[in-house]
C-alpha positions in Angstrom: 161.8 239.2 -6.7 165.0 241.6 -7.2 163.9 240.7 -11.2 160.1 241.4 -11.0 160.5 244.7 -9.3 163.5 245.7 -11.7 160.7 245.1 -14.6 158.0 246.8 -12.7 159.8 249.8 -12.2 161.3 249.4 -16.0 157.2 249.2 -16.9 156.6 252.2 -14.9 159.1 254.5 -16.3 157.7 253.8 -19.7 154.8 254.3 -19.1 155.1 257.5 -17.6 157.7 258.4 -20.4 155.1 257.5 -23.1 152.5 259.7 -20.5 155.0 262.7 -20.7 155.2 262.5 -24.6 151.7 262.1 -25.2 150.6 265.3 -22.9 153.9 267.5 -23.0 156.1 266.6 -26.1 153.6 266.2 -28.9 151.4 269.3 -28.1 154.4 271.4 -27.4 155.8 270.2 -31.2 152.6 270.7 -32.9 152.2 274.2 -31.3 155.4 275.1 -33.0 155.0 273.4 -36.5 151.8 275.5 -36.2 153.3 278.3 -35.0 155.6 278.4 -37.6 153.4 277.9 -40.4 151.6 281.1 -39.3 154.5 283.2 -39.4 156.0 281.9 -42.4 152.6 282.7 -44.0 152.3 285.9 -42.0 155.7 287.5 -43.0 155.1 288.8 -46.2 152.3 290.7 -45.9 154.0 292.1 -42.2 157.0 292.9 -44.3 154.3 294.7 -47.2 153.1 296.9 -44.5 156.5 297.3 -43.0 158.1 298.3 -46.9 155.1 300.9 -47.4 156.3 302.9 -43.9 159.7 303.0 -45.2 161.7 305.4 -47.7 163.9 304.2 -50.7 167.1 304.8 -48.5 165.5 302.3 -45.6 164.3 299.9 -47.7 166.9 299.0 -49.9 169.0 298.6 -46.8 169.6 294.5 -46.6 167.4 293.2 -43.9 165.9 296.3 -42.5 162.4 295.6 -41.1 161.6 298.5 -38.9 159.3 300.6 -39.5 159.9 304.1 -41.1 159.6 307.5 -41.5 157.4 308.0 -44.5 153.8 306.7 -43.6 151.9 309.6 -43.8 153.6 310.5 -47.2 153.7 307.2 -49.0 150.0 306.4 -48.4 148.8 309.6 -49.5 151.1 309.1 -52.7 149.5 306.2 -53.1 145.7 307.6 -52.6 146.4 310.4 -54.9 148.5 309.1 -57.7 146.4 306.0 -58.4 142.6 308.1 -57.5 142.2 304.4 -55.2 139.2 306.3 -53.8 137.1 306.5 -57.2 138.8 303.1 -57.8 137.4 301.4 -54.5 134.3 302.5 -55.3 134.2 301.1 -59.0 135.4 297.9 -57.9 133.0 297.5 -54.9 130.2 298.4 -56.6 131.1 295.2 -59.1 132.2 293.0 -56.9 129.1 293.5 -55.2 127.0 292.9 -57.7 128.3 289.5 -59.3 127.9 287.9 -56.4 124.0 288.8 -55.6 123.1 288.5 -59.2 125.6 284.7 -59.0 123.5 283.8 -56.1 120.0 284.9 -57.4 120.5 283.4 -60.4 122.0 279.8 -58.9 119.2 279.7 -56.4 116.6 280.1 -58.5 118.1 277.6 -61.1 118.8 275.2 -58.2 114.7 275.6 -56.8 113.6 275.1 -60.1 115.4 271.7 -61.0 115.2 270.3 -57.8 111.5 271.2 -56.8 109.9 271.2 -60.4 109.3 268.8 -63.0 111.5 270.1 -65.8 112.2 268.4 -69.1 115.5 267.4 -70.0 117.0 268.2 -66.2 119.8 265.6 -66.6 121.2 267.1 -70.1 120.4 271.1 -68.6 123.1 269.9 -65.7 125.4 268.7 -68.4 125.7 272.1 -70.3 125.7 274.0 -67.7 129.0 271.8 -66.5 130.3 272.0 -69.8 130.5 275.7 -69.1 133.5 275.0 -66.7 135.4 274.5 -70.1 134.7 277.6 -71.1 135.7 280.2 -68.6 136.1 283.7 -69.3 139.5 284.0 -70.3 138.8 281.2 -72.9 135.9 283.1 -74.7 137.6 286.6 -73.7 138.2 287.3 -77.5 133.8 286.8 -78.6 132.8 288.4 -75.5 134.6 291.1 -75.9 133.3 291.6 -79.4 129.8 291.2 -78.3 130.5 294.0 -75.9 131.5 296.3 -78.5 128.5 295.4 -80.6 126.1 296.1 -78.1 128.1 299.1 -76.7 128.4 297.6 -73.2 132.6 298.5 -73.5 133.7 300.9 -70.3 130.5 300.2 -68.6 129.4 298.2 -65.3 127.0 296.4 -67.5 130.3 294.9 -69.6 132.2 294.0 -65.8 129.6 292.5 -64.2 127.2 290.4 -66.8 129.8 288.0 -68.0 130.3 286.7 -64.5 126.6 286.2 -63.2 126.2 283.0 -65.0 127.7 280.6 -62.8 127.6 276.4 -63.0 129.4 276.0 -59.4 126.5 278.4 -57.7 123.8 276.1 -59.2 125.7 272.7 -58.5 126.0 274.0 -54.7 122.3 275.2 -53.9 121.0 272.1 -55.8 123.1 269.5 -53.6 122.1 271.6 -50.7 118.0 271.2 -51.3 118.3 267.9 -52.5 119.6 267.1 -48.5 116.4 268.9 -47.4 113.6 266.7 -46.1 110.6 266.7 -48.6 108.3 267.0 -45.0 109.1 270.4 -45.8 107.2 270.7 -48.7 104.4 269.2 -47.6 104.1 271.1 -44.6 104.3 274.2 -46.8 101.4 273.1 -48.9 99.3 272.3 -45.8 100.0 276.1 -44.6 99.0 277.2 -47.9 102.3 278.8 -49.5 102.7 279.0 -52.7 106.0 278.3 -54.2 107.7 282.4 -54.0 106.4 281.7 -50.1 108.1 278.4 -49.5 111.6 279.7 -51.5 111.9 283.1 -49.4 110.6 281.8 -46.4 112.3 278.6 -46.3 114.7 277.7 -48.4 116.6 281.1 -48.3 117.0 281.7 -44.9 118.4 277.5 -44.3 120.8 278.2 -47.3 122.6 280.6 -45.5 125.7 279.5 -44.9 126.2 279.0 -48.3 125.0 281.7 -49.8 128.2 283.5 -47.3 130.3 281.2 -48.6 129.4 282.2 -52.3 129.0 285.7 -51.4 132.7 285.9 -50.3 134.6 283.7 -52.6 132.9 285.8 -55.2 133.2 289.3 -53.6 137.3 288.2 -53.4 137.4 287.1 -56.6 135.8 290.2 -58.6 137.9 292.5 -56.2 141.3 290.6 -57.9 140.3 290.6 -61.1 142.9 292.3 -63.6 142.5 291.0 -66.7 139.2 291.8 -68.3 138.6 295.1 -66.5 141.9 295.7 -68.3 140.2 295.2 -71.6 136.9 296.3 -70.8 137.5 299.6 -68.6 139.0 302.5 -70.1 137.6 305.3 -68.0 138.3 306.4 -64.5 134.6 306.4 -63.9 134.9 302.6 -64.8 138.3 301.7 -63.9 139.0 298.9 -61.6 141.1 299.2 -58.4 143.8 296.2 -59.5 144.6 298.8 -62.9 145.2 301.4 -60.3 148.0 299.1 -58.7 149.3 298.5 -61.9 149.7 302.2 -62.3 151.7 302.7 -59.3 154.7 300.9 -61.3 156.1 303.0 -63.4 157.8 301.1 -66.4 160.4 303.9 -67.1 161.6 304.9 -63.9 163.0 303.3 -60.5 160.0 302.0 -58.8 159.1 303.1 -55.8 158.3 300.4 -53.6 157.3 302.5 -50.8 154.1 303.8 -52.3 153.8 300.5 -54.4 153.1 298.7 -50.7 151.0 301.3 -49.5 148.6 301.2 -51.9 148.2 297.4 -51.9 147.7 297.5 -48.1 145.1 299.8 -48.5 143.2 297.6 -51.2 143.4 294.4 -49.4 141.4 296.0 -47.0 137.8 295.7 -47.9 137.7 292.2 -48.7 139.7 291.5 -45.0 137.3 293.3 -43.4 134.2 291.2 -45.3 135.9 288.2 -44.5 136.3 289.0 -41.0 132.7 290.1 -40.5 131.9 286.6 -42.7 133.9 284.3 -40.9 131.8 284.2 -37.5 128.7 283.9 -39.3 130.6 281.0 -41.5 131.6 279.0 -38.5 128.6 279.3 -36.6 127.0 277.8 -39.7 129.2 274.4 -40.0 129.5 274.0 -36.4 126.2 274.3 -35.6 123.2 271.6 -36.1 120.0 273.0 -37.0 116.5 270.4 -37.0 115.1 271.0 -40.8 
C-alpha cells in the first residue's frame, strides 16, 4: 500500500510538473525568444533615430544612446542640403505609378488568359516567365540606349515604363481567378454584363487583397530603387529620393552621421505609413472567408 501511494503521489507530481511546463515555462520562454527577436530587429533603426538627434561629439562617444541636442538642426540640414522635399515628391509620384500601371496591366493580362480563348496561352505564360531572366539590371545597358533614342532620359516616362511589365503580377491574378467558381460567370451572363461589367464589378473588388499586396511590395520597391534612377535621372525636377541620400555623404570630408540618420528617418517614412494603413486591410483579407 505504502508502494502504491508512493507511485501515486510520484504520478501526481509529474503530472502537475509536466502541467506547470506546458502552461507557465513554455509560454514564458517563447515570449522571450520573441521578445528578443523584436528588439534585436528593432535596435538599429532605434539607434538610426537616436544617431540623427545627436552631434559628432555625442555620437562618436562609445556606447552613447541618449538622445541629443541637435534634432531640430540635423533634420533641417538634412531637408535643405539634399531638397528631400522636391525629392519625396519625384519618387512618390513613381512609385505610385508602377504599381497601378503593374496592377492594370497583370489584371487585364490575367482576365484575358483565364476567361478568354486565346491561342498559344501555354507558350504566352512561358515568355512571359522567361522574363524573370531578364530583369532590369540584366538589360540595363539596351534599355538605357533605347531611352536615349527615344529621348525618354531624365523623364518620369524613362523611371516608370521599364517597370510596368511584370510576369509575377500576371502569374498572381491568374492563379487567383482560376480559384474563382465559373457560377460566377454564368450568373453574370444571366444579368446581362458584358465582360468590362463582370471584370470591374466582380473580379476587381474580390482581388483585393491582392492587388494591396502588389500595390505595396511595389510602392516599397520603387521608393528603394538606386540604381537606374542613378543612370536615368539627372535633374532635380527628376531626381530620386535614394540619390538625395547618397548626397548627404560627402566623399571628401568627415561624414556627418548626424544629418546622414536624419534624412534616412525622414524617407522611410512614407512607405511606413502605407504599410501601416495596408496592413489592417491585408489581414482582414487572409483572415477573413468571403462566399464567392
Amino acid at each position: 500500500m505504502r508502494a502504491w501511494a508512493l507511485r501515486t503521489s510520484t504520478a501526481q507530481f509529474d503530472s502537475q510538473a509536466q502541467a506547470i511546463k506546458r502552461k507557465v515555462v513554455y509560454p514564458v520562454v517563447m515570449h522571450a525568444l520573441m521578445i528578443l527577436g523584436v528588439l534585436l530587429v528593432i535596435f538599429p533603426l532605434a539607434y538610426a533615430i537616436i544617431l540623427s538627434t545627436q552631434a559628432p561629439s555625442e555620437y562618436y562617444q562609445i556606447g552613447n544612446l541618449l538622445p541629443g541636442s541637435h534634432v531640430i538642426n540635423n533634420y533641417t540640414t538634412a531637408w535643405t542640403r539634399a531638397n528631400l522635399g522636391q525629392l519625396m515628391i519625384n519618387t512618390f509620384i513613381v512609385a505610385l505609378i508602377v504599381p497601378i500601371g503593374k496592377i492594370a496591366l497583370s489584371i487585364s493580362a490575367a482576365f484575358a488568359l483565364v476567361y478568354f480563348r486565346v491561342r498559344g496561352a501555354p507558350i504566352i505564360l512561358a515568355i512571359l516567365f522567361l522574363t524573370h531572366l531578364l530583369p532590369l539590371p540584366v538589360r540595363i545597358v539596351p534599355t538605357y540606349e533605347l531611352l536615349t533614342q527615344i529621348q525618354w532620359v531624365n523623364t518620369f516616362q524613362g523611371l516608370t515604363v521599364p517597370f510596368l511589365a511584370s510576369a509575377t503580377g500576371v502569374l498572381l491574378f491568374r492563379q487567383f481567378f482560376r480559384t474563382l467558381s465559373l457560377d460566377l460567370v454564368d450568373a453574370a451572363r444571366v444579368d446581362g454584363a458584358g465582360p468590362f461589367q463582370f471584370l470591374f464589378r466582380i473580379l476587381i473588388p474580390v482581388s483585393r487583397t491582392n492587388i494591396g499586396a502588389l500595390f505595396l511590395i511595389e510602392f516599397i520597391y520603387m521608393w528603394n530603387q538606386y540604381l537606374w534612377p542613378l543612370l536615368v535621372a539627372n535633374s532635380i525636377e527628376t531626381r530620386q529620393v535614394q540619390i538625395g541620400i547618397k548626397q548627404l555623404v560627402a566623399t571628401d570630408s568627415v561624414i556627418e552621421w548626424g544629418v546622414l540618420m536624419a534624412g534616412t528617418g525622414m524617407i522611410i517614412i512614407p512607405p511606413l505609413l502605407l504599410l501601416l494603413l495596408l496592413q489592417g486591410t491585408l489581414m482582414n483579407g487572409l483572415t477573413s472567408k468571403e462566399d464567392i
